[in-house]
Structures are given as structure tokens and as C-alpha cells.
C-alpha positions as CSV (number, residue, x, y, z in Angstrom):
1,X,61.3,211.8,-70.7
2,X,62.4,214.8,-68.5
3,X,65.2,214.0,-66.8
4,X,67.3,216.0,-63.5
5,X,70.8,216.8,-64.9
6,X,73.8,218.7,-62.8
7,X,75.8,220.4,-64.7
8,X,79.9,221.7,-64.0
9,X,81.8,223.6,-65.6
10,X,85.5,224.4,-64.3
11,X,86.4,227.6,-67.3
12,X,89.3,228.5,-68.6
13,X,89.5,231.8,-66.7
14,X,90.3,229.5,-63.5
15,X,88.0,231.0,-60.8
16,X,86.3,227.9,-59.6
17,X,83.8,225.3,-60.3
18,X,80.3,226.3,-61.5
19,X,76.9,224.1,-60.6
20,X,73.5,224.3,-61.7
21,X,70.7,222.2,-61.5
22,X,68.7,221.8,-64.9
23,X,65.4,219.4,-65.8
24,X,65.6,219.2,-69.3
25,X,64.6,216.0,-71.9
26,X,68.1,217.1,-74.1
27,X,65.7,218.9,-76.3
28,X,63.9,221.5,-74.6
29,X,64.6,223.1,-71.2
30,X,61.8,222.4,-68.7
31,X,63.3,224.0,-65.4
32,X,66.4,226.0,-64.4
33,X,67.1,225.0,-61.0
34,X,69.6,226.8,-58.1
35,X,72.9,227.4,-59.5
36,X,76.1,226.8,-57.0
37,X,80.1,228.5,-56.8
38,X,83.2,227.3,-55.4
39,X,86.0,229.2,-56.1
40,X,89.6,227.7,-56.4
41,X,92.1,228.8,-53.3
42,X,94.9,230.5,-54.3
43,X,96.8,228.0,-54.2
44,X,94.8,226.0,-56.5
45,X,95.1,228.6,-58.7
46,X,98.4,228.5,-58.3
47,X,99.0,224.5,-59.1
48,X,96.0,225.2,-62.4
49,X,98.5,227.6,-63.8
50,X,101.9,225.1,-63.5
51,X,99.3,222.3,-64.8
52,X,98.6,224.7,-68.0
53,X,102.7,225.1,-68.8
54,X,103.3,221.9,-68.1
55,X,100.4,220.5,-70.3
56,X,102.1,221.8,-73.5
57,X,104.4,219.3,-73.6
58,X,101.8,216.1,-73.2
59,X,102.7,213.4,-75.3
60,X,98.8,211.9,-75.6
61,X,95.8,213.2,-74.0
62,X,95.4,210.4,-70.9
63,X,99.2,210.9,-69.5
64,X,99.2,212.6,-66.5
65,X,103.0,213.4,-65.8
66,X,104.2,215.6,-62.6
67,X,101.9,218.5,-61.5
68,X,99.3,217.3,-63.9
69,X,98.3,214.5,-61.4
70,X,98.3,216.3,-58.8
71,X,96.3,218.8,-60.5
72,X,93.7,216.5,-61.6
73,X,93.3,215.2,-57.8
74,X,92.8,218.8,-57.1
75,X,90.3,219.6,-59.7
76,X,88.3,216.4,-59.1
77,X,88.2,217.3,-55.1
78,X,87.2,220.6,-55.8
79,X,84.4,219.0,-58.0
80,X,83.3,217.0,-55.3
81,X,83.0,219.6,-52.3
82,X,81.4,222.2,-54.8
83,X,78.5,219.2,-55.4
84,X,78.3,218.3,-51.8
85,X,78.1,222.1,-50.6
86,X,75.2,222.4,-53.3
87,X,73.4,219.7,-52.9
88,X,73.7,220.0,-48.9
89,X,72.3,223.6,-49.3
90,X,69.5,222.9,-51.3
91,X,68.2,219.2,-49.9
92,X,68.9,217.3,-53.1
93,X,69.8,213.8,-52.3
94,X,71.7,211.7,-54.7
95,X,68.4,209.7,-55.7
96,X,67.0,213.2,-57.2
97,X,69.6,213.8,-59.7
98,X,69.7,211.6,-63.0
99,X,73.2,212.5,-64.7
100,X,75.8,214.7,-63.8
101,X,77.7,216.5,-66.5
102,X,81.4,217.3,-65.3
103,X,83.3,219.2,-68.1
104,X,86.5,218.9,-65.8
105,X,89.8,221.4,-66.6
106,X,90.7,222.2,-69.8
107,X,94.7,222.0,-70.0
108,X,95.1,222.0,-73.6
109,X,93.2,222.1,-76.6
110,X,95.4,221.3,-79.9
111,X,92.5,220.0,-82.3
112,X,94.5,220.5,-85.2
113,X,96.4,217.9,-83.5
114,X,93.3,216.1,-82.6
115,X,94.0,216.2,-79.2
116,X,92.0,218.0,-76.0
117,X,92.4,217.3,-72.7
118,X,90.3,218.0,-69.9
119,X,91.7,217.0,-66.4
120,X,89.6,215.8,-63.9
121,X,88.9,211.9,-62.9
122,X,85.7,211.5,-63.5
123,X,85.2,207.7,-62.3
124,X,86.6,209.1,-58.6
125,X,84.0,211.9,-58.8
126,X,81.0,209.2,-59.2
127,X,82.2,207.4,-56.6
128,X,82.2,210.1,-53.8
129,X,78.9,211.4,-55.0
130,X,77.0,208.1,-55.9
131,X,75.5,210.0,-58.8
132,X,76.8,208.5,-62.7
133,X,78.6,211.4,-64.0
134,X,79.3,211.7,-68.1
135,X,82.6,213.5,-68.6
136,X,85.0,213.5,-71.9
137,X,82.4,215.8,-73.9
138,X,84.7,217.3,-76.4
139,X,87.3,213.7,-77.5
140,X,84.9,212.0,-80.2
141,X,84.5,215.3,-81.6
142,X,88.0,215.9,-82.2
143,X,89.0,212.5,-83.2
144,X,86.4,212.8,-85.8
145,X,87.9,215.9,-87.3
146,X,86.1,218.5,-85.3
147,X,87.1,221.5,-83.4
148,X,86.1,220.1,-80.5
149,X,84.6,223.7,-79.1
150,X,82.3,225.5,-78.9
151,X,79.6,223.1,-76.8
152,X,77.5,225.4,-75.8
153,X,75.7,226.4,-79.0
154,X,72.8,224.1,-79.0
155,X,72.2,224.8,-75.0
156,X,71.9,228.3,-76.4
157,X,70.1,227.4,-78.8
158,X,67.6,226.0,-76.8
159,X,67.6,228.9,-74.5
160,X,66.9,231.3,-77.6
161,X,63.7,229.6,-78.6
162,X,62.3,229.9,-75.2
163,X,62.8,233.7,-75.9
164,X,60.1,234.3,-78.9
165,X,62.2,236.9,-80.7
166,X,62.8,237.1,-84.0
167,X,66.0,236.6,-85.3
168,X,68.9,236.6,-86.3
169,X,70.2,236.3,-82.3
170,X,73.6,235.9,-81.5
171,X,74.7,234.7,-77.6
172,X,78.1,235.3,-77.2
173,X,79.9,233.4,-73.7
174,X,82.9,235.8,-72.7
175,X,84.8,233.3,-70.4
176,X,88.4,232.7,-71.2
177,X,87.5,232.3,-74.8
178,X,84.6,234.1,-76.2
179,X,82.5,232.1,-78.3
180,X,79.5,232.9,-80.4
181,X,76.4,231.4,-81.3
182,X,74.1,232.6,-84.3
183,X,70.6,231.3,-84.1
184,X,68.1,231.7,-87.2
185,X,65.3,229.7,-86.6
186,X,65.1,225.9,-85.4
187,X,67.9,225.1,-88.5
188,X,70.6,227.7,-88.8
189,X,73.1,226.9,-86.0
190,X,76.7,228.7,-86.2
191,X,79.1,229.0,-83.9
192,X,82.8,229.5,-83.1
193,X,85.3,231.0,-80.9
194,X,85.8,234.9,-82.2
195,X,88.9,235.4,-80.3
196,X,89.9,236.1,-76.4
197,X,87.9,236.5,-73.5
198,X,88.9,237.7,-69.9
199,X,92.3,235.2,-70.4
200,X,94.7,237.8,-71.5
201,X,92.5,240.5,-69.4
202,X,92.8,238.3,-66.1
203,X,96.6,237.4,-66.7
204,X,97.4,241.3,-67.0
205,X,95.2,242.8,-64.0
206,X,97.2,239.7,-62.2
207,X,100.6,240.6,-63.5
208,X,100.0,244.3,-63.0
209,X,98.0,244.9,-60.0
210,X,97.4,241.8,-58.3
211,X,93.9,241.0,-59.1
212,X,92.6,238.2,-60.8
213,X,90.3,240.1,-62.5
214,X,89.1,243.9,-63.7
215,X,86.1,243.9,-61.5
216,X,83.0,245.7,-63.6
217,X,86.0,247.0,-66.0
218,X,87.0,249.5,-63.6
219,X,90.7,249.9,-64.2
220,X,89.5,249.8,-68.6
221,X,87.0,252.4,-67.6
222,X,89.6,255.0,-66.7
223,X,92.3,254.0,-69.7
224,X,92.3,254.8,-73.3
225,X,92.7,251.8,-75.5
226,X,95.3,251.5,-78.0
227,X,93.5,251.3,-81.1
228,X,96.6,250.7,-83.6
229,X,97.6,248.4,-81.1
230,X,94.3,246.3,-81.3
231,X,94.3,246.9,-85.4
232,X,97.4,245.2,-85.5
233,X,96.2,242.3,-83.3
234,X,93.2,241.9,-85.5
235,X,95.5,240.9,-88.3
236,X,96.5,237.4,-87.0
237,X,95.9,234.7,-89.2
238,X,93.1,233.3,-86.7
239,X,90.8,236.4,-87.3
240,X,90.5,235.9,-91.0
241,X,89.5,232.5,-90.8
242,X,85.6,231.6,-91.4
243,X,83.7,230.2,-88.9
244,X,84.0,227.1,-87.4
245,X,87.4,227.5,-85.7
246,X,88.2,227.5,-81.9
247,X,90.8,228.4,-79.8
248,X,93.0,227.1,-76.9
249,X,93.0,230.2,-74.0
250,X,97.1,230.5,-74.3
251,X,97.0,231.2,-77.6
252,X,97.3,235.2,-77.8
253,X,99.4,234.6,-74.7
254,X,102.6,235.6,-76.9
255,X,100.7,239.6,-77.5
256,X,103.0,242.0,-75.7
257,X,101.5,245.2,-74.9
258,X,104.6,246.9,-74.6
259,X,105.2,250.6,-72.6
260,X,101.1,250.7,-71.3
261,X,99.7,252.2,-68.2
262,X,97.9,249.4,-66.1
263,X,95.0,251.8,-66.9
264,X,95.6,251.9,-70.8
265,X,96.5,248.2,-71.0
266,X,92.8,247.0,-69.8
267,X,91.4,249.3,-72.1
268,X,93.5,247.9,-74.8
269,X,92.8,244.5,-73.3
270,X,88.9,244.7,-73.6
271,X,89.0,246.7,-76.7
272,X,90.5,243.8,-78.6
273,X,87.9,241.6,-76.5
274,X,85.1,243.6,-78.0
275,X,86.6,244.0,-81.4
276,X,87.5,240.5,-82.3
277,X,83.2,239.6,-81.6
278,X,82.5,242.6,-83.5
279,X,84.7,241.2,-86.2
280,X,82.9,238.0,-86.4
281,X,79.7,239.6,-87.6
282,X,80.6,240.2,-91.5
283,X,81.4,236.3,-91.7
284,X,77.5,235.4,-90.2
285,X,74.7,234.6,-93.2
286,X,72.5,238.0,-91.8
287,X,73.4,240.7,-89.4
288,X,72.2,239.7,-86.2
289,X,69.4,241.9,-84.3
290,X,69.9,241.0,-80.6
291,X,73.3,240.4,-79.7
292,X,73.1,238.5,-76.1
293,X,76.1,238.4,-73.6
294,X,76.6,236.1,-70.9
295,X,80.0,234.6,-69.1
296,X,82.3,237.1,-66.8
297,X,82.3,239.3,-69.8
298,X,78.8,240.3,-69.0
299,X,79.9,241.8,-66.3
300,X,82.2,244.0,-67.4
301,X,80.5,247.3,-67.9
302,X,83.3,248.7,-69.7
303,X,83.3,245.4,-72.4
304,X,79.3,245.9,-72.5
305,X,80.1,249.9,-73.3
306,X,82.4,249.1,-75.9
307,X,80.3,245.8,-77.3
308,X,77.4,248.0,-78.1
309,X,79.3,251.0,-79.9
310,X,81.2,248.5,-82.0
311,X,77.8,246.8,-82.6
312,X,75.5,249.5,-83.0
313,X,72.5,249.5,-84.3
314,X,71.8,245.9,-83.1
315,X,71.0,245.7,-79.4
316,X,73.5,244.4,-77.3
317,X,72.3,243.2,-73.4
318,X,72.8,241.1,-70.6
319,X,72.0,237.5,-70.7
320,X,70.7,238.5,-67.0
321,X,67.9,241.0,-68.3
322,X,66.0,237.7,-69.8
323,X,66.4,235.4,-66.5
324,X,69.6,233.6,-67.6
325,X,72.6,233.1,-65.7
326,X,75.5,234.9,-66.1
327,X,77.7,232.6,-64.5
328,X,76.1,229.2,-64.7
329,X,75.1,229.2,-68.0
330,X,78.2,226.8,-68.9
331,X,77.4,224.5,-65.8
332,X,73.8,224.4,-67.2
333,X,74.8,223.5,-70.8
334,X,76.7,220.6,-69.8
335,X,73.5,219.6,-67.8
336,X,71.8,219.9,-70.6
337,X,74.6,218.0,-72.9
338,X,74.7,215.2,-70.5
339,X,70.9,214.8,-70.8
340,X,71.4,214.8,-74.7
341,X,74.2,212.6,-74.9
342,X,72.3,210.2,-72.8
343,X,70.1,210.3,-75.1
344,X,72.1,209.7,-78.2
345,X,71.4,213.2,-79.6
346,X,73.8,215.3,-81.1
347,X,76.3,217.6,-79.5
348,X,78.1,218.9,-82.1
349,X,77.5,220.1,-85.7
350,X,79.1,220.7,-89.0
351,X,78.7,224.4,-88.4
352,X,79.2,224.1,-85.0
353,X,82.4,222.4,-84.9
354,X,83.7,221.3,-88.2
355,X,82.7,217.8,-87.4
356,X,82.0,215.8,-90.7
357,X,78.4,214.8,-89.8
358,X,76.5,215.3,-86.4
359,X,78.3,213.9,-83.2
360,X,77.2,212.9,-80.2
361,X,79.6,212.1,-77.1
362,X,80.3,212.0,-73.3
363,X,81.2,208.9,-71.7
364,X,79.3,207.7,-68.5
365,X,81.3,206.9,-65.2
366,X,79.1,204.7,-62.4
367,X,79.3,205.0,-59.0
């Protein structure tokens, strides 16, 4: 049965709350429907950041001490408005929609401690939108032994089939984190974080200039990257490890770039991006032909520049060029994993995640 899922997403790069509309039976993707944005203020920006300091010191993953509730009010109101903007905009009533799937805020992800937490209070949320809503995605996952992330690989994975290409394909999401899937046929699903995203990107154009982001990898663009630098980087413990590992966004957050040129330092900044996916490919079963790149990364010209040199002779485009979503594609996937965990169908894997055996989750709040 085809059911009408809206999916959230709230990333770690902090910009704002994703929507998109998706009619899906957890299996296959029927429809992609109008996708939605609402960024934070600056100000919520502001109070995300103290919640991500202060979330490193939770004792268990439901305590909410200080500026973390106050945070999770935030993020669940911001929830709410970006759904009744959307839905107000496009004439969908609450009848229309079956499940949402709200990710919430990712404060902290410690799996080897089996503990995520995702902020966000998800039985206010059904409430003020009379819609059930499934949140707490990642927590079975981890208590069973699993990474916990990526979540997105079998969304991907459905969104690859519909393509009719042969394969190997790998989609890589450049949000905070960037993540990789690698699809070989309807079996071979593998998938893990590769190393940052836009976090350590964003937080320097911020510190430096001001900006919360390098806007089509403008200031990279007219830098030289620090390859020794990035060498050197690549020689954590975390880059050596096979696949399936994940990552929490803060983790490179101790890297200092030392005496860089705001110029030099977004080069260096996206070179290590672009480096650490490329780095992932000798750990993969077969060289993949079609490397596909979706998130914020996608729209960094200079990443996409340095993606395809590093990954050359394999064709490296846009998620865009094949009628996905840069942006929403997250917000889609947890429409798509609400409809699946509905259904009792996996949303994890062994090669996924780590998980022992295959995992389903999400927990469903009632209006």
C-alpha cells in the first residue's frame, strides 16, 4: 500500500529544517512531491551551537539539562512552522499526509558509547500538527551495536534503481558529515561516513569572514590548498578504518589549520572534503562508475572540481542533473524511512551500520 509520508530533516550543518513530500510503499518510490525550507534565525543558530557544547557532557540520551531544553523547544517549533508554512503553501491538509518522519537535531552521536541523541520533542510536534509523526530513527540501532548512521543508504538505494544504470554507483550526501552509499545491484548495500562535510568548512568561513557558508566554493576557488596539510589529516586513525564507521560532526573539530589565508584555508578545507571520499574508494568491493553527489556539497563548484580530478576516470555529477534534490534529499529519506519503519522493514544493515542482523526502528508519536 502506497502511503503519503513527510519527511524532516534538521542536518548537522545547522541551516534549517528541510520538508519534502514523498508517496512511497517503503520499498519503491512512487512520487516525489514539493520540497519546503526554513532556515534557523540567527539566533537559533546561535542557541544550536551552545546546545552542541553543552551536549558533550550528557549523562544519558533523554536528559535535557540547561540550554538543551530550551533548544529542543526551539527545534521542535521550528519543526512545526516549517510544516505549517509547507503544507499552507501547497493545500495539504492534515488528512492527506499518512506519517511524518522528523529526524529532529543531532546533538551528539557517541555510538561507541551507544548513545545518540537527537533533540526535538516529537509527541509536542504531533500534537500541533495532528499528523502521527515517527521520530527516534537512529536509538535501536545503536543499542543493538550499530553505528547508528548512515540512514540514508537504502533511500538511495531506492533512488538508484529508478536510474537504470549500471553499476557500481556510489551517492555520496556532503552535509555536515559526508556519507557514502555503494550500490551493486538489488543486494550489495555499503555505506559509511568517509570523513567531514561542510562542518569544519562552515565553522571556518564563520570564524574568518562571517559567513555561514563558502557560497558555490568561491573563497576555495581563489586559494591553494595545503596538500601536506590534508596528507597529514588523512592519517587519523578514523580514515584507515573499513567501512561501516560513522562520525559525530565535532569530531575533526580539534584540526588547526594554523598561519592560512581565509582564501588558502577553504581550499585546504574542501580539499580534505574531497580527499577523504576519494579515500573511501580502495575500501569498496569494485571501483564505482558514477559517483553521484547530492547535500550542500553539491553545490560547491569548487568541491565538485576537485571531486572529479581526485576521481577521475569515473564520472562524478550532480544529484540535480537526474531530477533529485539537492537539498531535500535527507527530508525525503526519512519520508521514505518512516513509511518503511511503519511497515516493519528494515532500516539498517550489517553493511550499512554494523548492526548484527537487519534493524528496523522509529517510534510513532499520536496526535
Amino acid at each position: 500500500m502506497m502511503l503519503t509520508a513527510l519527511g524532516l530533516m534538521s542536518g548537522t550543518s545547522l541551516d534549517g529544517v528541510d520538508v519534502a513530500l514523498i508517496e512511497t510503499d517503503g520499498r519503491l518510490v512512487k512520487a516525489l512531491g514539493p520540497t519546503g525550507y526554513r532556515p534557523y534565525s540567527e539566533q537559533e543558530r546561535i542557541l544550536l551551537r551552545q546546545a552542541l557544547a553543552e551536549a558533550v557532557h550528557l549523562p544519558q540520551r533523554d536528559a535535557r539539562p540547561g540550554i538543551l531544553r530550551e533548544a529542543e523547544r526551539a527545534v521542535t517549533a521550528a519543526h512545526a512552522e516549517a510544516i505549517a508554512a509547507f503544507t499552507a503553501q501547497h493545500r495539504i491538509t492534515a488528512e492527506d499526509v499518512d506519517i511524518v518522519g522528523f529526524h529532529g537535531q543531532t546533538v551528539l552521536h557517541r555510538p561507541e558509547r551507544k548513545l545518540t541523541v537527537q533533540i526535538g520533542d516529537a509527541a509536542a510536534l504531533a500534537k500541533a500538527i495532528h499528523i502521527p509523526v515517527m521520530h527516534d530513527f537512529r536509538a535501536a540501532d545503536v543499542e543493538a551495536g550499530g553505528q547508528g548512521a548512515p540512514f540514508v543508504p537504502v533511500y538511495h538505494r531506492a533512488l538508484a534503481q529508478s536510474l537504470g544504470r549500471e553499476g557500481p554507483i556510489a551517492v555520496v550526501n556532503i552535509g555536515g558529515v559526508s556519507n557514502i552509499t555503494y550500490i551493486d545491484g538489488a543486494d550489495t548495500l555499503i555505506a559509511c561516513d568517509t570523513g567531514p562535510g561542510n562542518a569544519l568548512l562552515d565553522d571556518f568561513m564563520f570564524r574568518v569572514a562571517r559567513q555561514p557558508f563558502d557560497c558555490e566554493g568561491r573563497m576555495a576557488a581563489q586559494g591553494v590548498p595545503d596538500q601536506a596539510w590534508v596528507a597529514r589529516a588523512l592519517q587519523l586513525p578514523f580514515f584507515s578504518l573499513p567501512p561501516p564507521k560513522s562520525l559525530d560532526r565535532n569530531d575533526f573539530a580539534g584540526l588547526r589549520l594554523g598561519e592560512a589565508s581565509p582564501a588558502d584555508g577553504a581550499a585546504t578545507l574542501t580539499a580534505f572534503t574531497a580527499a577523504a571520499i576519494a579515500q573511501i574508494a580502495p575500501q569498496l568491493p569494485k571501483a564505482p562508475r558514477s559517483w553521484i553527489i547530492c547535500g550542500g556539497g553539491a553545490r560547491n563548484l569548487t568541491m565538485m572540481r576537485m571531486l572529479r580530478e581526485r576521481l577521475a576516470p569515473a564520472t562524478v555529477e550532480s544529484a540535480v542533473s537526474f531530477g533529485w534534490s539537492a537539498d531535500a534529499i535527507e527530508a525525503q529519506a526519512f519520508g521514505f524511512l518512516a513509511a518503511r519503519g511503519l511497515k516493519g522493514l528494515p532500516l539498517s544493515y550489517p553493511t550499512t551500520t554494523g548492526v548484527p542482523i537487519p534493524m528496523t526502528g522509529g517510534v510513532v508519536a499520536r496526535p
